[in-house]
C-alpha positions in Angstrom: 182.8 25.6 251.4 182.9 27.1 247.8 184.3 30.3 246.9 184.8 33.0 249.0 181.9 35.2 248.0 179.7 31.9 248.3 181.0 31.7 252.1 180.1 35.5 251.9 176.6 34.8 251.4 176.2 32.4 253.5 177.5 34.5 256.4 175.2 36.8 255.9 172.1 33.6 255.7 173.1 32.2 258.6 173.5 36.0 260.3 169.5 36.4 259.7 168.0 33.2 259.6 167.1 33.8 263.2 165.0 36.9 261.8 167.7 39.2 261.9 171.1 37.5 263.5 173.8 39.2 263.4 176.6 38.4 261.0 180.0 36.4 261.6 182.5 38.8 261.2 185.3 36.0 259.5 184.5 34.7 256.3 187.5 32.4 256.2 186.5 30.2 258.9 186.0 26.7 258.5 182.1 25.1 258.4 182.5 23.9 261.3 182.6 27.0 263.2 181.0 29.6 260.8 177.6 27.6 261.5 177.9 26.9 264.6 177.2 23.3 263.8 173.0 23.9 262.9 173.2 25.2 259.9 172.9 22.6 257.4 174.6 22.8 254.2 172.6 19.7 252.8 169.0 20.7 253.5 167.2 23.1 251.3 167.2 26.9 251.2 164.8 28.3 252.8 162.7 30.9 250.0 163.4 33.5 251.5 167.1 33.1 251.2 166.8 31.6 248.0 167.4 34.8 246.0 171.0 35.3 247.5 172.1 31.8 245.9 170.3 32.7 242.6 173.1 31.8 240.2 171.7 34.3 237.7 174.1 36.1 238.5 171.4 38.6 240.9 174.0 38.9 243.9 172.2 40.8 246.7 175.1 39.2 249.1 177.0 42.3 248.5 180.7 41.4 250.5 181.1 45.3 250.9 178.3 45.0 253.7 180.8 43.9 256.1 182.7 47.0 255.8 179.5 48.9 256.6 178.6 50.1 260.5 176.6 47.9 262.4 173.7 49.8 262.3 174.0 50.4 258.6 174.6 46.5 258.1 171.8 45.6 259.8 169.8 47.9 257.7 170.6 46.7 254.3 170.2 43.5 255.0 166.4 44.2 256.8 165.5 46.1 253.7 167.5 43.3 251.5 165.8 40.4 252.7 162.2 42.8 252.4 161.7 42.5 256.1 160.7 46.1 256.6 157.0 44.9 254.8 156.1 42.2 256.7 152.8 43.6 258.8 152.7 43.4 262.1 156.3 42.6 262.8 157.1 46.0 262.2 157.9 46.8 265.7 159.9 44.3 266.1 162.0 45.2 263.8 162.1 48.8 264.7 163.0 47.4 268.5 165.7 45.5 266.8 167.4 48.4 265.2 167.1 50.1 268.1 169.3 47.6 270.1 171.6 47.3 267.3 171.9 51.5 267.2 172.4 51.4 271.1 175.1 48.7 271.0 176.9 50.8 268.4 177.2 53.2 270.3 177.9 52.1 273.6 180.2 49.5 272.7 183.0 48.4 270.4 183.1 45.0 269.6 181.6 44.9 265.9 179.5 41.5 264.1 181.0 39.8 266.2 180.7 41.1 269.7 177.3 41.9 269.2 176.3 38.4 267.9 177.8 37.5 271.2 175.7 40.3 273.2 172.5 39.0 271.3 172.8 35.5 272.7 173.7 36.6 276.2 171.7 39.4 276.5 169.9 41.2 274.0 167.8 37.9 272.6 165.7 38.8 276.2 164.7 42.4 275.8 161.6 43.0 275.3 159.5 45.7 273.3 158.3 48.2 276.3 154.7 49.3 275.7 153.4 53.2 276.4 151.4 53.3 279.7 148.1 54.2 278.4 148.3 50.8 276.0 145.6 48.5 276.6 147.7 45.5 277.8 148.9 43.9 280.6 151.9 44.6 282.8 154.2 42.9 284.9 155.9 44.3 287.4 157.5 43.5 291.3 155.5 44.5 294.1 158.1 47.7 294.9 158.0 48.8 291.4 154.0 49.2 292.1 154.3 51.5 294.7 152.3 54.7 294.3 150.3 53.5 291.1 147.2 52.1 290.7 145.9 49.5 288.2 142.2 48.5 287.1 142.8 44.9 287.9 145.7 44.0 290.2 146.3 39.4 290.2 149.2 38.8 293.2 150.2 35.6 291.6 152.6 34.5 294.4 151.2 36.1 297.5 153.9 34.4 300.1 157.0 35.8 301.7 158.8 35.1 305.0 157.8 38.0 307.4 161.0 37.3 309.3 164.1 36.0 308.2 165.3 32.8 308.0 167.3 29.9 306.4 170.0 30.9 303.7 168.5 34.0 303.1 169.3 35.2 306.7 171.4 38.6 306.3 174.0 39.2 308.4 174.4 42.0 311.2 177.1 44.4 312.1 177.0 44.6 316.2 178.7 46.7 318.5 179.2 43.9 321.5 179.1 46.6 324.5 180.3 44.0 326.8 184.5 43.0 327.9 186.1 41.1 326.4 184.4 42.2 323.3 184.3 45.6 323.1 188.1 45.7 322.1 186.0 45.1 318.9 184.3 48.2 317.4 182.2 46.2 315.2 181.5 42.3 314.9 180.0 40.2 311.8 177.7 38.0 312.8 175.1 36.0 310.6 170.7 36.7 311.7 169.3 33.4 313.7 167.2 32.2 316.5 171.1 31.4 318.7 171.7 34.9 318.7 168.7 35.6 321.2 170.9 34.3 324.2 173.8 36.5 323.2 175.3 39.9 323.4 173.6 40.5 320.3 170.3 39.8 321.3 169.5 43.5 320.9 170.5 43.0 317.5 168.7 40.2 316.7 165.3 41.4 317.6 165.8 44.7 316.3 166.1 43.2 312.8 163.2 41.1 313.4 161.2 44.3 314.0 162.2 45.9 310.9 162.0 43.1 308.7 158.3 42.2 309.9 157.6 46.1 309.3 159.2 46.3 305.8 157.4 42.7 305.0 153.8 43.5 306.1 154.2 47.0 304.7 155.1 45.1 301.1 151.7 43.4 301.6 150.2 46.7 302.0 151.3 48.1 299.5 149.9 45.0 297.1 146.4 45.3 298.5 146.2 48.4 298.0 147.1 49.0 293.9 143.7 47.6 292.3 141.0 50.0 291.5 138.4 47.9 290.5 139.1 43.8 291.3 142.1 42.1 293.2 143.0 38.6 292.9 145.4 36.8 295.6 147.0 33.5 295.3 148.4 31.9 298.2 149.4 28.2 299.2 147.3 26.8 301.6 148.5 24.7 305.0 146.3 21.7 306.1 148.0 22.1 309.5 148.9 25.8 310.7 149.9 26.7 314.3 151.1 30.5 315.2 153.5 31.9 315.2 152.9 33.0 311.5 156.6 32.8 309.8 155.0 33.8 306.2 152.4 36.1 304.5 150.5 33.4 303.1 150.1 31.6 306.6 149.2 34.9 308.4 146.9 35.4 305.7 145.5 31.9 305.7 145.3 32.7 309.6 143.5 35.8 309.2 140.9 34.1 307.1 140.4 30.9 309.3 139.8 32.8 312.7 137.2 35.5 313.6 138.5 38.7 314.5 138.1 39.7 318.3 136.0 43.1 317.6 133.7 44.7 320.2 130.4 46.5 319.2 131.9 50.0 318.3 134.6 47.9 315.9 132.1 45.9 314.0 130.5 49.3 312.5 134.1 49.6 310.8 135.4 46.4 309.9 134.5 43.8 307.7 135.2 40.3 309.8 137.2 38.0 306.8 136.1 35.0 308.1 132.3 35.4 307.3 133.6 35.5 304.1 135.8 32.5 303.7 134.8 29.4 301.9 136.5 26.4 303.8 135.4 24.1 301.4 137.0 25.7 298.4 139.4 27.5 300.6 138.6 31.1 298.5 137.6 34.0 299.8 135.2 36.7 297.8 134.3 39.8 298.9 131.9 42.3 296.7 131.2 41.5 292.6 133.2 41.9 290.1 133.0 44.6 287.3 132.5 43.8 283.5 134.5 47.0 281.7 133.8 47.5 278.4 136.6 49.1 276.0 135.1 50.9 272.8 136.5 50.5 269.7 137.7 53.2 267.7 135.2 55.1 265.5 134.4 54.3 262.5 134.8 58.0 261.2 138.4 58.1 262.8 141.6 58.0 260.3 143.6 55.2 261.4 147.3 55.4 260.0 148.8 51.7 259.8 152.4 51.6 259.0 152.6 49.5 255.9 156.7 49.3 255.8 159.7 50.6 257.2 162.1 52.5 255.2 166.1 50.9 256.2 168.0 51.9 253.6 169.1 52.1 249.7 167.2 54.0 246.8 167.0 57.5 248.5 163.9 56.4 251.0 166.0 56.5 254.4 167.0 60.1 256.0 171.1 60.2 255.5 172.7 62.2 258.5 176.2 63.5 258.4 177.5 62.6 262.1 181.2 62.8 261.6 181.3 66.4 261.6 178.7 68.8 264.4 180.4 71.8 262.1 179.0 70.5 258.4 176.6 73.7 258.2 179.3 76.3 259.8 179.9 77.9 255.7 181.6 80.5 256.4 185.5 79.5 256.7 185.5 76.0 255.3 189.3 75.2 256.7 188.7 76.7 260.2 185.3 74.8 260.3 187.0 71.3 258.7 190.0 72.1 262.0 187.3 72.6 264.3 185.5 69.5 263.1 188.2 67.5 263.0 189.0 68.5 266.8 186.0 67.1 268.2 186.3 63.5 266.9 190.0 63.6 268.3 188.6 65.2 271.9 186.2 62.7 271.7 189.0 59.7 270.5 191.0 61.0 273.6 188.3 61.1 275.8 187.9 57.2 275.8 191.7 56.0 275.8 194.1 55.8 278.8 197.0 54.3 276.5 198.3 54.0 273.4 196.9 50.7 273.4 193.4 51.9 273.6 193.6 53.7 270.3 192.6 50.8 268.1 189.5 50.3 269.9 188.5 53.4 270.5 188.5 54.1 266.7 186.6 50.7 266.3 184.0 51.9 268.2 183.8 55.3 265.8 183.5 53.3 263.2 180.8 51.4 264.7 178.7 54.3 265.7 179.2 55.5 262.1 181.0 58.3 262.6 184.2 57.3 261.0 184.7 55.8 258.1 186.9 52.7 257.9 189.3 54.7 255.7 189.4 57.5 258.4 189.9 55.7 261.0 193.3 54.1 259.6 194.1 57.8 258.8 193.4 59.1 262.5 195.7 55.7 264.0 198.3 56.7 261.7 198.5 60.5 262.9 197.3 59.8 266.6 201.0 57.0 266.8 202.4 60.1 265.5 201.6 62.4 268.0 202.4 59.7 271.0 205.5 59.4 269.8 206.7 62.9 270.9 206.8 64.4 274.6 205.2 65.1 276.7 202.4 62.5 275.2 204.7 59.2 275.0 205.0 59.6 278.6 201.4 60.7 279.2 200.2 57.5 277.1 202.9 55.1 277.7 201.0 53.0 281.1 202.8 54.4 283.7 200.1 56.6 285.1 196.7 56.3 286.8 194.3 58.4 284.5 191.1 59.2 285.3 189.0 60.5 282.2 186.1 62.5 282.2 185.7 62.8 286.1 183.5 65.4 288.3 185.3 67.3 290.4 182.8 68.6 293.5 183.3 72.3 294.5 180.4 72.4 297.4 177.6 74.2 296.8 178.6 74.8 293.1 178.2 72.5 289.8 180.0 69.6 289.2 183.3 70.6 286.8 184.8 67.7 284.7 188.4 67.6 283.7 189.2 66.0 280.6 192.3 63.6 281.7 193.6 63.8 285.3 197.0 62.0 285.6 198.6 60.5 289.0 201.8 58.8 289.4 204.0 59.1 292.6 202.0 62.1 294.2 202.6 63.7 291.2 199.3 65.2 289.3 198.9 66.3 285.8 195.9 67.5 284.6 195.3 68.1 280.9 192.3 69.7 279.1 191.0 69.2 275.9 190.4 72.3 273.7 189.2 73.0 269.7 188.2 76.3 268.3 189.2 79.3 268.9 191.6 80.0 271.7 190.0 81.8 275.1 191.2 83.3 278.1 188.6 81.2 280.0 190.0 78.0 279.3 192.9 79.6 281.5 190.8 80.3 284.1 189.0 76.6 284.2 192.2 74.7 284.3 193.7 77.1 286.9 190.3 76.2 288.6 191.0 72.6 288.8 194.8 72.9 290.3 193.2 74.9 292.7 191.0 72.1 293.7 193.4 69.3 293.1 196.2 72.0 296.0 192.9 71.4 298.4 193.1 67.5 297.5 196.7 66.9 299.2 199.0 68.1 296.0 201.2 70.0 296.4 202.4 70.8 292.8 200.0 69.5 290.4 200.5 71.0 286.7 198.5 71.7 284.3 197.8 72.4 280.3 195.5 72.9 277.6 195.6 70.7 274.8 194.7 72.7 271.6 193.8 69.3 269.5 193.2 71.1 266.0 196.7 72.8 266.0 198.0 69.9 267.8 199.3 72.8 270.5 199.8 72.1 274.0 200.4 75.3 276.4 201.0 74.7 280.3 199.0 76.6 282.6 201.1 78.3 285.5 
């Protein structure tokens, strides 16, 4: 395996040989598992890797990346391995990052729970292109509805009209009839039996509404394309009504000539003059050539040569950790106020003192924190929980609901920061930096009145003053 900082290297390899993998997060694993038995050890380096096992001593495998946020990681890496100037993958990449930014933030599991979210999931995202892009999209039938589209193709025109086999739903009856109607409500599955049944009523009743919804699906199909419409359906040497499907009540339609009187054949177009049984096809008008024009000659055309990722001063550096960095006046009072928030929002994602690890892992991951902070803020958060009212607050023995809406009528929603529950007792705690207010009186006094209309009888209340580490109760 070499030394460790060879193993570091090739962690990082292996991480983007699959044009930008995500890293391992151990370095001290054996083969075996750190290349997830592909990557070769034996067969040459590829050239673009080759610089990171350049003995001249050149090291761009730097092992202090693996300290770095995800985001950040991913970054160095893109701008080590010169990715960010390859043309016309740059979107890619930028879709990439994106992902990687997103999972940082909504998650916590670091290298290695995104490499695991990446073969899952995130390998089978695609880019989404702008609406006005001259391309082609896909999309179901209901996701259609109230657009319209040059050329519409129905690749798979054929859907039961009716129910039937193992997609039959089941029904929720009300039998009406002794001995059954002890029952309020009886499960029973959709099926040709149930026509000589209590539920009968049922049964056909469903059949109506699924025949509605399934020919109102077609509609809406035929009736998206602007210009041209193509329909495939399969086609039935040997149909006989009743028509289960939309491709055999199509195939129907097209085989038999309508029954219209004179007045009727001023309106409609009769399909079967228009079939083909030879070729089985139908065509109906010409189709349209549509010709796109380039872009002018004489118009600037900006084509993104590179991406800027990260090192040398060419990225943007933002300061998330703190929203009070440009608050000047009153440094300390600013740094406390700063220093609130992250806790509010460290508390706002842990139910117990268990959850304090990775709710701090998930700072870090976001980029928020630091790695150095965040052993600083588990230190002084233990500290805290180890006192009263908190041990008890964070020890497991409530039910704690975080960051819920509580619904006043016709009014906004109001969201209290922790709501605790344990024996019909209710504790309800607020998070507050900054200044102190009279308001936040007011709000929390606000919610026990809501949580007395709930059913409790005594719920209690505070407000947590995280900067000062006070907590007053609210009476």
């Amino acid at each position: 395996a070499g030394p460790e900082n060879e193993i570091v290297k090739a962690d990082l390899i292996y991480g983007y040989y699959n044009y930008l993998y995500p890293l391992i997060e151990r370095v001290d694993a054996p083969p075996s598992n750190l290349y997830h038995g592909w990557f070769d050890l034996n067969r040459d380096v590829p050239e673009l890797f080759q610089p990171w096992f350049s003995p001249s001593g050149n090291d761009n495998a730097d092992p202090s990346y693996l300290s770095l946020p995800l985001f950040e990681l991913a970054s160095r890496i893109g701008q080590s391995f010169g990715l960010n100037k390859i043309k016309g993958e740059l979107a890619y990449l930028e879709a990439f990052l994106d992902l990687v930014l997103q999972y940082g933030r909504d998650e916590a599991g670091g290298i290695a729970g995104f490499a695991d979210w990446w073969e899952t999931t995130g390998s089978a995202r695609t880019i989404t292109l702008s609406e006005g892009q001259n391309a082609i999209s896909i999309l179901t039938i209901h996701k259609s509805k109230g657009l319209e589209f040059h050329t519409v193709f129905v690749p798979f025109c054929d859907w039961e009209i009716v129910p039937n086999g193992n997609k039959a739903p089941y029904l929720w009856c009300n039998p009406g009839k002794a001995p059954f109607d002890q029952l309020d409500l009886v499960l029973v599955r959709y099926g040709a039996a149930l026509q000589q049944t209590l539920f009968s009523e049922a049964y056909f009743k469903e059949m109506l509404y699924s025949s509605v919804d399934n020919l109102n699906l077609l509609y809406v199909a035929l009736t998206r394309a602007v210009n041209s419409l193509f329909i495939f359906c399969p086609y039935s040497p040997k149909l006989n009504p009743p028509f289960r499907s939309i491709s055999s009540l199509i195939q129907g339609v097209m085989e038999n000539s309508a029954l219209l009187d004179s007045i009727d054949r001023g309106k409609y177009i009769n399909l079967s003059d228009h079939w083909n049984p030879m070729t089985k096809t139908l065509e109906i008008g010409e189709l349209k050539r549509v010709l796109y024009s380039a872009p002018s000659l004489n118009s600037e055309i900006k084509v993104l040569d590179s991406l800027a990722l990260a090192a040398n001063g060419e990225r943007l550096k933002l300061r998330m950790h703190s929203d009070s960095y440009f608050d000047l006046y009153d440094l300390s009072k600013s740094e406390r106020i700063g220093h609130g928030k992250l806790i509010h929002e460290l508390f706002a994602k842990i139910e117990t003192v268990a959850d304090v690890p990775l709710s701090l892992r998930r700072m870090v991951s976001e980029g928020k924190i630091d790695t150095k902070t965040a052993r600083d803020y588990e230190h002084l958060i233990y500290e805290i929980l180890q006192n009263e009212p908190f041990r008890s607050w964070f020890g497991g023995d409530w039910k704690v609901l975080n960051e819920r809406d509580v619904l006043r009528g016709k009014e906004k929603r109001h969201r209290a920061d922790r709501v605790m529950i344990k024996d019909g007792d209710l504790v309800v705690v607020d998070y507050k930096t900054g200044t102190k207010s009279e308001r936040h009186h007011t709000q929390v006094r606000g919610y026990l009145s809501d949580f007395r209309k709930m059913g409790f009888v005594q719920p209690k209340g505070y407000i947590w003053y995280l900067s000062d580490n006070e907590l007053v109760e609210i009476i």
